[in-house]
C-alpha positions as CSV (number, residue, x, y, z in Angstrom):
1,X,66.6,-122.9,-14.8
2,X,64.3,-122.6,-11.6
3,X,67.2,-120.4,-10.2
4,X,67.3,-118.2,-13.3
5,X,63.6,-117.7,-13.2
6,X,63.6,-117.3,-8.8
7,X,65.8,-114.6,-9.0
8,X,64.7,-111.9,-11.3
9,X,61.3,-112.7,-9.2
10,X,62.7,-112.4,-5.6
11,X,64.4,-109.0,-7.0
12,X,61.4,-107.5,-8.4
13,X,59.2,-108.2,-5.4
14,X,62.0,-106.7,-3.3
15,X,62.1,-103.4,-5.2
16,X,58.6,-103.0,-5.5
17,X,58.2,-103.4,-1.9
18,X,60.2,-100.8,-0.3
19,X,59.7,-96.9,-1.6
20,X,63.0,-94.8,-2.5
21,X,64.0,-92.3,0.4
22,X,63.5,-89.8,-2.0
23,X,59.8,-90.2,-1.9
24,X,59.5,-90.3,2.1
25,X,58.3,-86.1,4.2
26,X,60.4,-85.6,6.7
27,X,58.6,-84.8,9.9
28,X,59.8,-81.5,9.4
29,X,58.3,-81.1,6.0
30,X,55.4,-82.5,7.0
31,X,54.8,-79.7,9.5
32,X,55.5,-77.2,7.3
33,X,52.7,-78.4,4.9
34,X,50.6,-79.1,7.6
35,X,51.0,-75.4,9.0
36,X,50.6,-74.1,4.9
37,X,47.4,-75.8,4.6
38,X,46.2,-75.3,7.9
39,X,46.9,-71.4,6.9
40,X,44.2,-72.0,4.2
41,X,41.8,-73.6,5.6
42,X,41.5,-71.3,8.2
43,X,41.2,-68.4,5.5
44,X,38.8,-70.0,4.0
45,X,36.5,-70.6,6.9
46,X,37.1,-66.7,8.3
47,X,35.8,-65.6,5.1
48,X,32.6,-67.7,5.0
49,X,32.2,-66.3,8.4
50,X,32.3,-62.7,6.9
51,X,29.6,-63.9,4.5
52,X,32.1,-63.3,1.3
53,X,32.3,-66.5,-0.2
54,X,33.9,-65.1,-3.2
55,X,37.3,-64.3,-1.4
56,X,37.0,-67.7,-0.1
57,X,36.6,-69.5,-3.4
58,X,39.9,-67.9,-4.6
59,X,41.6,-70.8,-2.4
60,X,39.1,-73.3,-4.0
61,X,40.5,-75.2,-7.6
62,X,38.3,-73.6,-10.6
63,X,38.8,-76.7,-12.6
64,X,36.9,-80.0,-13.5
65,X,38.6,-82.0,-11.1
66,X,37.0,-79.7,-8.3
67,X,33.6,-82.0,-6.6
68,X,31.6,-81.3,-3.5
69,X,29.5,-83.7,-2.1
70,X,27.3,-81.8,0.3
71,X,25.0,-83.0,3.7
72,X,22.0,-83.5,1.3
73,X,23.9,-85.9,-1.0
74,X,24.3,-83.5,-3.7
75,X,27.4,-83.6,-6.4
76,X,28.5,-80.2,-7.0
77,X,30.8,-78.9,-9.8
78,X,32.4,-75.3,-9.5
79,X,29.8,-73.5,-11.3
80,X,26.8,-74.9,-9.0
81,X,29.1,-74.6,-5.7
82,X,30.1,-71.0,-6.9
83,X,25.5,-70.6,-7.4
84,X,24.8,-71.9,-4.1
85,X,27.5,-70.0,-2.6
86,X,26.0,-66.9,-3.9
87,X,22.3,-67.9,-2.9
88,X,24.0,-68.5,0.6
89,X,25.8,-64.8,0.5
90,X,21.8,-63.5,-0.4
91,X,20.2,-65.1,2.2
92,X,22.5,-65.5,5.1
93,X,22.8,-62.4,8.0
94,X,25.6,-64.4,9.6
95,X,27.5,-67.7,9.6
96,X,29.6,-69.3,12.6
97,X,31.6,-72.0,12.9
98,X,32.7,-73.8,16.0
99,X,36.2,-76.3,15.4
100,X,35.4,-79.4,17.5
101,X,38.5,-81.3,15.9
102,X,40.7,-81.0,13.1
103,X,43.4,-83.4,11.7
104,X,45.1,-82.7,8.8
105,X,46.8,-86.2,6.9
106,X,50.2,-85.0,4.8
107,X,50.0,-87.6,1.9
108,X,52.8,-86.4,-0.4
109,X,54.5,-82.8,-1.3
110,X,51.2,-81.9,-3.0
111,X,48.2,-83.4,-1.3
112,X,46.4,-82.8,1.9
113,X,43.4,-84.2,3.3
114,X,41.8,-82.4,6.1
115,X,39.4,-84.2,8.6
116,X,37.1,-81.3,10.4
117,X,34.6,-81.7,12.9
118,X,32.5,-79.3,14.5
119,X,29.3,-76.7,14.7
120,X,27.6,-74.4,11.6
121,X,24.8,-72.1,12.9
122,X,23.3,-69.5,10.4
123,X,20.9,-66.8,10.7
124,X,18.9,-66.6,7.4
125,X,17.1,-63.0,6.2
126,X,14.0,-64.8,7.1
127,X,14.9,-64.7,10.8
128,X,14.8,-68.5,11.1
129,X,18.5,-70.3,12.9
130,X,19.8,-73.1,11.5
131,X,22.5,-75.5,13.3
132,X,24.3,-78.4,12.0
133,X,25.9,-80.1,14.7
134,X,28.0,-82.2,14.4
135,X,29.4,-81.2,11.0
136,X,32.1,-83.0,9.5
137,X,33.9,-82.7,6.3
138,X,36.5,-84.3,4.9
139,X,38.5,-81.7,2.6
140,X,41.2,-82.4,0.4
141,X,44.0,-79.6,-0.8
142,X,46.5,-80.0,-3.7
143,X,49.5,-78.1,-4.7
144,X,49.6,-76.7,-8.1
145,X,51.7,-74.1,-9.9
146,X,53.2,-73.7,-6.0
147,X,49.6,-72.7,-4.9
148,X,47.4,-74.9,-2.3
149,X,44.3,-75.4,-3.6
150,X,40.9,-76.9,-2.2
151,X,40.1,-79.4,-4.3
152,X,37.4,-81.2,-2.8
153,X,34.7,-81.4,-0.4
154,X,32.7,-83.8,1.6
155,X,30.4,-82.8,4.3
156,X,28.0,-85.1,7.0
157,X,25.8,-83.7,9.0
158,X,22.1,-82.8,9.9
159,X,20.2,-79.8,9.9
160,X,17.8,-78.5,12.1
161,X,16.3,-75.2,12.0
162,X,14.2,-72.9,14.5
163,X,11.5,-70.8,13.4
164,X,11.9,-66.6,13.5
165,X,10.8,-65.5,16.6
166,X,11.5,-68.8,18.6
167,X,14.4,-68.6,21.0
């Protein structure tokens, strides 16, 4: 009876620890995503930097799964990310962004999560520079419909910001 019982046990424990082959990137598929995704983000960031968020938020997921979690510790749908995007686009003169380090982490065929460090500075209308350095975000992309998609956001950092005229 114990053998009966052992078994069935020792044979589910050994299928549910190993993963079919199936399932496993190649190195050379994981590159290939890597480079796909890497494509996109930098997109994404050159068109911030040309002060047209709304070209960059066609790479970003319009859906309810999309969150951003900003510096400030706010929770952002779409629909406030796409407001404060526009409030940035009307208040901003220019946006650059310095790469410190980047690592992108292929989990499967369809997800991506992106680990970015490096430098914001922005020139508001008003005249006054802000610079968040270090900046980090943690970004994560997901393949739908054959598409990579930003899908959410997390950014940590500090602001500081210098008065118009100051230099």
């Amino acid at each position: 009876m114990k053998a009966c019982l052992l078994l069935p046990s020792l044979l589910l424990i050994g299928f549910s620890c190993t993963s079919p082959k199936s399932e496993q990137l190649s190195g050379q598929l994981k590159l290939r995503i890597q480079n796909e995704v890497q494509a996109i983000a930098d997109t994404i960031w050159s068109k911030w930097e040309q002060l047209d968020p709304e070209a960059a938020l066609q790479y970003y997921a319009d859906s309810l799964d999309w969150t951003s979690i900003n510096s400030q510790g706010s929770l952002c749908d779409m629909a406030a990310y796409r407001r404060l995007a526009s409030e940035f686009k009307k208040s901003a003169t220019s946006y650059k962004w310095t790469t410190s380090s980047r690592d992108f982490k292929v989990l499967s065929d369809e997800i991506v999560v992106c680990d970015w460090i490096g430098k914001d500075e922005v020139t508001w209308k008003s005249g006054e520079k802000a610079t968040c350095d270090p900046h980090a975000y943690t970004l994560v992309f997901r393949k739908s419909s054959g598409r990579w998609q930003l899908t959410y956001s997390h950014d940590s950092g500090v602001w500081s910001t210098q008065k118009a005229g100051k230099d």
